[in-house]
Structures are given as structure tokens and as C-alpha cells.
Backbone bond lengths (Angstrom), bond angles and torsions (degrees), N, CA, C in turn:
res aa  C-N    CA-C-N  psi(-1)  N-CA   C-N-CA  omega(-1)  CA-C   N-CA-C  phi
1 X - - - 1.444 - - 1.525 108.12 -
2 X 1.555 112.24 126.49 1.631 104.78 165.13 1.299 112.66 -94.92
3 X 1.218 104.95 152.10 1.387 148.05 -168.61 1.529 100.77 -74.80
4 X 1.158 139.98 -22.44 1.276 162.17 -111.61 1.470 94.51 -119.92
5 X 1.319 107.32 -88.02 1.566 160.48 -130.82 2.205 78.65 -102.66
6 X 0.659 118.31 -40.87 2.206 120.21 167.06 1.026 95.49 -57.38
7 X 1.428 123.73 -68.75 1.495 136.79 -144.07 1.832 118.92 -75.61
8 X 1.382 80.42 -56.26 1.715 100.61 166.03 1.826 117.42 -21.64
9 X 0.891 83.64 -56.80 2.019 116.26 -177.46 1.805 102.61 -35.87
10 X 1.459 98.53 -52.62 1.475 136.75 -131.44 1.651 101.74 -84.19
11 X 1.779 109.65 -27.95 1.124 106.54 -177.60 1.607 119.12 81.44
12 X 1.263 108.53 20.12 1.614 130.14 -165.97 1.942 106.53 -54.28
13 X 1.206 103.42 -30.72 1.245 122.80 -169.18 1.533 102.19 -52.93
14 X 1.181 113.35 -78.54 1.987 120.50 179.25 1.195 106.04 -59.49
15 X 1.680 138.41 -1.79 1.738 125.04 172.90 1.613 117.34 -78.55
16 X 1.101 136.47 160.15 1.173 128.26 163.74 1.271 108.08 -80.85
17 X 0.999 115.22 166.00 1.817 128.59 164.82 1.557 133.00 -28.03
18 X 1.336 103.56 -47.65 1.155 132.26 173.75 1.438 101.22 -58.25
19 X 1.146 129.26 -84.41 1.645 153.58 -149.08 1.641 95.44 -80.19
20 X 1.502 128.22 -31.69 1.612 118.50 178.72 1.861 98.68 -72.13
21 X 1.490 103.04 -35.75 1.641 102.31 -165.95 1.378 113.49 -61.39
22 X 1.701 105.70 -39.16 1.344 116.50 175.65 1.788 111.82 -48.28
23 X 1.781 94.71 -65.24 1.471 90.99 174.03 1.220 138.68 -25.52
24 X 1.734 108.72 -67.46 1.018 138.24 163.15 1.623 115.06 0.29
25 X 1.719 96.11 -80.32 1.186 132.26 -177.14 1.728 116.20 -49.79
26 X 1.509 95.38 -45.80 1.646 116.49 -171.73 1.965 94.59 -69.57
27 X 0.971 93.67 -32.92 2.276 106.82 177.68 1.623 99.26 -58.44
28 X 1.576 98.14 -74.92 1.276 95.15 -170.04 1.504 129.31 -53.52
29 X 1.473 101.67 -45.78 1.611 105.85 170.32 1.510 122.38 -36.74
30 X 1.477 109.81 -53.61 1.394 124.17 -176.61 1.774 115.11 -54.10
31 X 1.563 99.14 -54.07 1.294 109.14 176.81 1.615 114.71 -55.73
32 X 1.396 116.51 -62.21 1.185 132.24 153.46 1.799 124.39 -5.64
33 X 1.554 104.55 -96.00 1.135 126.09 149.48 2.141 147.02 -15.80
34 X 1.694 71.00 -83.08 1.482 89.99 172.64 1.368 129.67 -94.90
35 X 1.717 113.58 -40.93 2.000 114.67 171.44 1.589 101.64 -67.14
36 X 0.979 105.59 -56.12 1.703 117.28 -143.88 1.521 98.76 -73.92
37 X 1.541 105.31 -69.43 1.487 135.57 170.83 2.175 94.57 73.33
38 X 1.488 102.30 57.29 1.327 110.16 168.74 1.468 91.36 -175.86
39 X 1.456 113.02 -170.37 2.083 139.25 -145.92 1.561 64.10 -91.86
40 X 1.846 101.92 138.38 1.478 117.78 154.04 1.540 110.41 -127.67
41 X 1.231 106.18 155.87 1.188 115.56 179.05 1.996 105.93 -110.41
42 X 0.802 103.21 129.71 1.875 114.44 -169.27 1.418 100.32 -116.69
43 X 1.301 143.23 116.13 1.291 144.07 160.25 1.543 127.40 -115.61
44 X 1.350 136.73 166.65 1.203 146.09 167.05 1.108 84.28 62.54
45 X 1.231 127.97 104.19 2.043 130.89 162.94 1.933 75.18 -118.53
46 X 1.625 65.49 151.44 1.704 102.25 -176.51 1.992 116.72 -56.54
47 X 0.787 123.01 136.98 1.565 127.67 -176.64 1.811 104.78 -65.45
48 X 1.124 111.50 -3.72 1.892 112.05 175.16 1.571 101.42 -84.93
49 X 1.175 108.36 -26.47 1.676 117.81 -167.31 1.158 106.92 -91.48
50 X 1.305 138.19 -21.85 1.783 131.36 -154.90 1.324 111.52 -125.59
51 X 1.422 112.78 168.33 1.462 97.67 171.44 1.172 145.45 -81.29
52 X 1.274 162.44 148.74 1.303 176.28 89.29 1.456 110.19 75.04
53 X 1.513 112.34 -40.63 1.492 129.92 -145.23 1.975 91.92 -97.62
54 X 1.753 103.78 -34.43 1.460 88.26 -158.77 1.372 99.13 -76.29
55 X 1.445 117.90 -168.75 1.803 155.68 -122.31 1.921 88.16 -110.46
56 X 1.286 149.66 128.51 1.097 127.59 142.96 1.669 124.65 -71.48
57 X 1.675 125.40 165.38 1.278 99.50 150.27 1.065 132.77 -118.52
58 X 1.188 141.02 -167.24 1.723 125.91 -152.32 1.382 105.65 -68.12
59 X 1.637 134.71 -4.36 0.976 119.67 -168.34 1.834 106.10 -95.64
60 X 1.517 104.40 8.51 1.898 122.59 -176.34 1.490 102.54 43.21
61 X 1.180 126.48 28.54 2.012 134.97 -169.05 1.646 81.41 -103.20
62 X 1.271 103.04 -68.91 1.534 122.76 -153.70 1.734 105.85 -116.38
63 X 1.833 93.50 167.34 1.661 113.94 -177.88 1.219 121.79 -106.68
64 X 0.915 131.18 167.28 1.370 128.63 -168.67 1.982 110.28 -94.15
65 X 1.114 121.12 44.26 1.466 123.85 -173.32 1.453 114.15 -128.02
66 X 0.881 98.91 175.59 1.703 117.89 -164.56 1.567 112.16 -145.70
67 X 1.505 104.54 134.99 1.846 108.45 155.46 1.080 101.04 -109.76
68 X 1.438 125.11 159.26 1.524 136.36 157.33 1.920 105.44 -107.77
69 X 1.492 112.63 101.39 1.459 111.09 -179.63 1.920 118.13 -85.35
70 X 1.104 128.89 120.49 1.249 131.77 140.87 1.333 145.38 -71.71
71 X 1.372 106.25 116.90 1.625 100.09 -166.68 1.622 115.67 -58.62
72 X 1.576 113.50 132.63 1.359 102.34 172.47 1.859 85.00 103.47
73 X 0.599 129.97 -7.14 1.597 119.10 -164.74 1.389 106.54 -141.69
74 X 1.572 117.01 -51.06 1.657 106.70 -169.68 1.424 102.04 108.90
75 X 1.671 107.92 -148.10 1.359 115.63 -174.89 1.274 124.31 -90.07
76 X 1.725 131.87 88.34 1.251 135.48 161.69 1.429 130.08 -31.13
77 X 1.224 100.10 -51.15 1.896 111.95 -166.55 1.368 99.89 -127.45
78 X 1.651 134.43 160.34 1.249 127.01 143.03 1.837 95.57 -158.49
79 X 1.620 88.52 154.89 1.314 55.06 -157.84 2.550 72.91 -149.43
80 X 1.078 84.65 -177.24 1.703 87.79 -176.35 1.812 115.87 -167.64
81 X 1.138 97.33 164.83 1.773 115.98 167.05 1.031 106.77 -101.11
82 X 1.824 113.65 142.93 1.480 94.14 -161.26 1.828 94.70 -120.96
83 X 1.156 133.61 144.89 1.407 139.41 -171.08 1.355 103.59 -70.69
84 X 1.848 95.08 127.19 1.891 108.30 175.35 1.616 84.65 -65.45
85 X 1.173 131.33 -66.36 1.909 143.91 -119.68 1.940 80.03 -83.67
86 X 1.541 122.90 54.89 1.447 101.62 -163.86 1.489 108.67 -87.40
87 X 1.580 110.02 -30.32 2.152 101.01 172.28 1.969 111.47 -61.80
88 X 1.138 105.55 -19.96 1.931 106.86 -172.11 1.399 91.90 -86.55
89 X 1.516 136.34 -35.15 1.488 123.06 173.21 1.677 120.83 -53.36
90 X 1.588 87.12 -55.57 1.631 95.83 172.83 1.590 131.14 -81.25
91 X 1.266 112.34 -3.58 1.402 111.45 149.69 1.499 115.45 -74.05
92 X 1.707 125.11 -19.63 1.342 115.43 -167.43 1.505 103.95 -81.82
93 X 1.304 96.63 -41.03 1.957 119.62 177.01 1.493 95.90 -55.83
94 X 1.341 152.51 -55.01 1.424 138.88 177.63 1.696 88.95 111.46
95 X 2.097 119.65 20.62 1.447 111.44 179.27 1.693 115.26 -81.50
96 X 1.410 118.85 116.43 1.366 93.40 -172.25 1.839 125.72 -81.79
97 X 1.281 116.01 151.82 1.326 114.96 -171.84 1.417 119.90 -45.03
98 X 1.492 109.64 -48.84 1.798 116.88 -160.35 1.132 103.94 -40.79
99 X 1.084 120.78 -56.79 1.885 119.98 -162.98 1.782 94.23 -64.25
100 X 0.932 126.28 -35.98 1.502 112.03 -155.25 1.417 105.63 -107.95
101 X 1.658 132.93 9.96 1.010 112.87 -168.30 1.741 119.47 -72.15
102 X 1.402 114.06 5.92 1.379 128.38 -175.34 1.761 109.59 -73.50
103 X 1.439 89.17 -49.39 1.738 105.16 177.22 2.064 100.53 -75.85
104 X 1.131 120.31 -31.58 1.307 116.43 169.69 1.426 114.38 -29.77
105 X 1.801 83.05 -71.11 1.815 108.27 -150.32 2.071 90.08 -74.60
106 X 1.041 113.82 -17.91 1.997 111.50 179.32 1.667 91.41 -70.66
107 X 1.749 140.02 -66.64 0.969 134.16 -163.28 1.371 113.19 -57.03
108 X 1.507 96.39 -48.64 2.095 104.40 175.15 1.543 114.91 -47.66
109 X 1.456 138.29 -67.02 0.798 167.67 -124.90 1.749 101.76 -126.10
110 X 1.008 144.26 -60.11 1.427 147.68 -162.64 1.245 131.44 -115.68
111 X 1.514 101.01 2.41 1.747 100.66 -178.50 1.778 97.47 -148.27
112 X 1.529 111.85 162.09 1.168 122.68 -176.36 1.404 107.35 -112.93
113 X 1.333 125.99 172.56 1.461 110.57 170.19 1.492 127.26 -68.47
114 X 1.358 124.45 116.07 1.594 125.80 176.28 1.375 113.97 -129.05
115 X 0.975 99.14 -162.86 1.802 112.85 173.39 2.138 103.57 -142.91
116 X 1.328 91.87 159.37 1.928 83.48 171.07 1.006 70.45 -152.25
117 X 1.832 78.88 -172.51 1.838 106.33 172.81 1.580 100.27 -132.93
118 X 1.541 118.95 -160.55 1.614 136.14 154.58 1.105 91.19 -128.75
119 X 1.301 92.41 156.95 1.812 125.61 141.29 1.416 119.69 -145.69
120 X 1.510 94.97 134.48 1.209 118.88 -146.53 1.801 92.97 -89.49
121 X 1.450 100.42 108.53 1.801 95.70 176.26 1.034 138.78 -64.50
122 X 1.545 103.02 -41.09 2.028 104.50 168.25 1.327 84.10 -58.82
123 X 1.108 135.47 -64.70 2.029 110.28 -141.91 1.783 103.50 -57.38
124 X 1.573 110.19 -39.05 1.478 113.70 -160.21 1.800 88.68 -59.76
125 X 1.600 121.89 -30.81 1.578 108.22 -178.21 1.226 105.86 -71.86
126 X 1.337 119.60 -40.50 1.505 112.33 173.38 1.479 116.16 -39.54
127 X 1.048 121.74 -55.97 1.632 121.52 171.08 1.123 139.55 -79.79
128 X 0.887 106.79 -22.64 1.991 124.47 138.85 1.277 119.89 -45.66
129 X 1.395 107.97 -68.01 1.893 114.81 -168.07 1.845 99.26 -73.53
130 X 1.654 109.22 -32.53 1.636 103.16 -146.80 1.132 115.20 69.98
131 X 1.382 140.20 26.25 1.419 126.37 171.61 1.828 92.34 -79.32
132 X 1.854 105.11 174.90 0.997 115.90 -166.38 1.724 111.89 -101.51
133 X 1.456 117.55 -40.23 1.018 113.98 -177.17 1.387 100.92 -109.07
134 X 1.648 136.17 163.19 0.924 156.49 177.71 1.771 123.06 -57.83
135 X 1.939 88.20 -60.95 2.004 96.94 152.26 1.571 123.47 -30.22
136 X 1.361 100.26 -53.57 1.572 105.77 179.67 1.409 113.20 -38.33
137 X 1.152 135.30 -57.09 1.645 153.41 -159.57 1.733 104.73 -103.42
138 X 0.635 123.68 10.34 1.442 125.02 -174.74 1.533 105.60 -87.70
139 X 1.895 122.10 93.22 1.355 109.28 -159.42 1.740 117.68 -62.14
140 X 1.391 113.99 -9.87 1.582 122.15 -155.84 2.003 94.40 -115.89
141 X 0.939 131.49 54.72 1.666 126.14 -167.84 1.266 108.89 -31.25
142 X 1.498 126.31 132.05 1.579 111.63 172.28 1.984 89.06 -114.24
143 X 1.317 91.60 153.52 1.858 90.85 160.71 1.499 94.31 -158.65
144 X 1.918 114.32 176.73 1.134 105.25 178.27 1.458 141.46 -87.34
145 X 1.471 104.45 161.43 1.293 83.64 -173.69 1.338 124.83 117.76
146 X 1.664 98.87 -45.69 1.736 115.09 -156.14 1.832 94.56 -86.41
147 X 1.287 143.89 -27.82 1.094 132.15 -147.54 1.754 86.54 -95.27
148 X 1.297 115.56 138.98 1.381 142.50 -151.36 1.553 106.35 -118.65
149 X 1.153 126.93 93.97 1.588 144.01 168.97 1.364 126.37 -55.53
């Protein structure tokens, strides 16, 4: 299923960031969850939604990435191709260099062209253990208060 071709519908274009991610999320869950009710795989999400860094594909709409969703959990995997042409992307995006020239000079200098993914470890315990909430499995507990200045 693309990610694309959901969203499109949705009018994603006039939302801010905030409120498309929510959507997003509120899509996948449903699909996830309630149509499917098993692991989905979601691909080609739209280039308004993703970051800067990934791969386009020939159709310049969309990126070359993927989530893998679990019901009950959300997003397991995600994963992408990441763009050689990456200063001509972010001049088109209006991203400015200063802040990032660190991640620049790592892609220039330290990496070749690839693609990766994540996986997200509390969730993979979530589906491992079956616990219900996320806190549960979280090997490092944070709560408030406790982090010391």
C-alpha cells in the first residue's frame, strides 16, 4: 500500500507538520488495526511528509521509503534511500546549510550511497513480551523530576 495515494485524498498540502503527522498516524493505525487487522507494509509516502535527506522516485511526488506497521504497536520498521544530489534538495526545500554543515561534511566525506532502516526496540519488546504499554519495556525508566541539572 502507498502512503502516497492515502494521503493525497487528505489535502496534506495546507496542514502544518504537526497536524499531517497526526493524520498520518491516525491513517495508519486505522488501516493497521481495524481494515487489515495484521503487519502492513506502507511505501512511497509523499515528499511533503518526509525528510529532506531521503531518495526521490522517478515520479519526484514521492520517496523511496517504507514503514512496516503492527497492530497494537504502530511503526516497527522504517526505513529509506538516502539522496546523493543532497545540497540541490535542500536548496529547493528553502533548508539552510549552517546548522547542518556537520551532517554535510559526514555524507561528503564518510558515507557512500545506501539506504537503511530502524527498528524500534521498545516496540520489538512490545511484541516479544506482549506487554501492553510501551513504559513497561522501556530498559532505562525516565519519570519526572528524576533527571538532575
Amino acid at each position: 500500500m502507498t502512503s502516497s495515494t492515502l494521503m493525497d485524498s487528505r489535502n496534506v498540502s495546507t496542514m502544518n507538520s504537526q497536524k499531517r503527522n497526526r493524520r498520518l498516524q491516525e491513517l495508519q493505525e486505522f488501516l493497521c488495526e481495524r481494515k487489515y487487522k495484521r503487519p502492513l507494509v506502507v511505501t512511497d509516502f509523499s515528499t511533503k511528509i518526509k525528510s529532506f535527506y531521503m531518495k526521490q522516485n522517478p515520479d519526484g511526488k514521492t520517496v523511496q521509503a517504507m514503514d512496516i506497521l503492527v497492530p497494537g504497536i504502530g511503526e516497527m520498521i522504517g526505513g529509506s534511500a538516502n539522496l546523493e544530489k543532497l545540497e540541490a534538495n535542500m536548496d529547493a526545500k528553502g533548508i539552510p546549510k549552517e546548522g547542518l554543515s556537520w551532517y554535510l561534511d559526514l555524507r561528503r566525506f564518510g558515507s557512500a550511497p545506501h539506504a537503511g532502516f530502524g527498528l524500534g526496540f521498545e516496540r520489538m519488546l512490545l511484541l516479544v513480551t506482549g506487554m501492553a504499554n510501551i513504559r513497561d519495556v522501556i530498559p532505562f525508566p525516565r519519570w519526572p523530576k528524576h533527571c538532575q541539572t
